[in-house]
C-alpha angles and dihedrals in degrees: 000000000000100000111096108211114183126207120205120220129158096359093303122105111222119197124219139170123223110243085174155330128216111171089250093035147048131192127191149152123231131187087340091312126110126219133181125204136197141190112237119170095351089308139094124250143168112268111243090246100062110117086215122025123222114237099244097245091057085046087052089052098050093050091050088055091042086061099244 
């Protein structure tokens, strides 16, 4: 988890860190929050249990920059 990775959406860059990457599904930890998400019919969502859920274009955004 020491590689910052950072995602662009709506003209703002957010940093985040890879806790890890399964190929259906993606954990990480952004600005001290986790967040877990999973591919559901051929798309990315928040996963039930997040205390706080992504809007999907930032989503979008952090799988792009996860390399997925």
């Amino acid at each position: 988890m020491s590689e910052r990775f950072e995602a662009h959406h709506e003209h703002r860059t957010y940093y985040f860190y890879i806790v890890s990457k399964e190929p259906e599904e993606l954990k990480i930890t952004m600005y001290n929050t986790p967040y877990t998400f999973i591919k559901q019919d051929h798309h990315w969502v928040n996963h039930p249990g997040n205390a706080m859920n992504m809007v999907e274009a930032l989503i979008y955004a952090v799988i792009l920059a996860a390399g997925y």
